[in-house]
C-alpha positions as CSV (number, residue, x, y, z in Angstrom):
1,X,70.3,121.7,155.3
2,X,66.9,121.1,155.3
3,X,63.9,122.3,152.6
4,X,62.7,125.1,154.9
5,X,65.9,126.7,155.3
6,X,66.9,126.2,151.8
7,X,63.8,128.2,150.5
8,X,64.4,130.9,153.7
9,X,68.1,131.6,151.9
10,X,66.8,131.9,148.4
11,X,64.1,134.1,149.7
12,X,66.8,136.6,151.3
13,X,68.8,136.3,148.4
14,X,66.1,137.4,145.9
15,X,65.3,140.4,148.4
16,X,68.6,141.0,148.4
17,X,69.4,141.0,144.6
18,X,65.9,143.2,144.0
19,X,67.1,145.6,146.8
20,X,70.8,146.3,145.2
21,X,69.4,146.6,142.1
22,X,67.0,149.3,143.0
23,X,69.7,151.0,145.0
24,X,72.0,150.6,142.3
25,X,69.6,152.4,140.0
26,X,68.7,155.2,142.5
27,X,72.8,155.7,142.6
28,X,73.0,156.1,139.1
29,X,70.7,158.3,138.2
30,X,72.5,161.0,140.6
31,X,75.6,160.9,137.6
32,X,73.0,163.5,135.5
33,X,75.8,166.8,135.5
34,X,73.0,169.9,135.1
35,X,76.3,171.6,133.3
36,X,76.8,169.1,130.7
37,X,73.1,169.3,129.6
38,X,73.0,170.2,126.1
39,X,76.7,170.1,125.8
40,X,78.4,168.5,122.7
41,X,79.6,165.8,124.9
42,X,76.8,164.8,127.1
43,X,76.3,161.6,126.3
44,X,80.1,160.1,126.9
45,X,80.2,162.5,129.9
46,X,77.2,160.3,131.5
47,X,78.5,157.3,130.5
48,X,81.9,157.6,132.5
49,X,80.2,158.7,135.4
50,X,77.8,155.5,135.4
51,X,80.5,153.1,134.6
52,X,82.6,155.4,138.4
53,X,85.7,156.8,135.4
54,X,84.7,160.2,136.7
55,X,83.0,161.7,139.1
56,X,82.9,165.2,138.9
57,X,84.0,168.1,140.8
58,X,83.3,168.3,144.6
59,X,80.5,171.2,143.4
60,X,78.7,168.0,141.9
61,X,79.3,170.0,138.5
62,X,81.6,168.0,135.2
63,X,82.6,171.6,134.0
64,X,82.8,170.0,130.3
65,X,84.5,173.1,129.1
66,X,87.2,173.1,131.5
67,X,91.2,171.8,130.0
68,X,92.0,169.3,131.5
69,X,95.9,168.8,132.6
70,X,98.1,165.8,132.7
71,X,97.7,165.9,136.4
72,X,93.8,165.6,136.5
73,X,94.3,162.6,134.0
74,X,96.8,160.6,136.0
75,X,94.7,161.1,138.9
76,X,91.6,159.4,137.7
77,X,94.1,156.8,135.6
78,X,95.6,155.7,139.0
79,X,92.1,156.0,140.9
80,X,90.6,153.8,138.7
81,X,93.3,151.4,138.2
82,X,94.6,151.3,141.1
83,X,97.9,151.9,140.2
């Protein structure tokens, strides 16, 4: 490979990394549930959605206050996991 091309593929792969990263920001901030505001478990509710351990109800609600049964559990185990 020559200089010229050289520099063309680290340009595309700056735009590249600057691209995913905004869209990877943009993505994250939908993981906001508007029914775990103010709820005693906010904060670790938010942080399994942004690390893609839970993802909420198809509603786009958490419902924090809901039980949640063995089933539900194994679910997201296996999802995650891959098991």
């Amino acid at each position: 490979m020559n200089h010229k091309s050289k520099r063309i593929i680290n340009i595309l792969l700056v735009v590249c990394i600057l691209i995913t990263s905004f869209v990877g920001s943009a993505y994250a901030t939908r993981f906001v549930f508007s029914d775990s505001v103010g709820h005693w478990a906010e904060d670790a509710i938010n942080n399994l959605a942004r690390k893609g351990v839970i993802h909420g109800y198809p509603d786009g609600l958490s419902h924090p206050d809901e039980i949640i049964y063995k089933g539900r559990i194994f679910c997201s185990f296996s999802k995650n996991y891959g098991t």
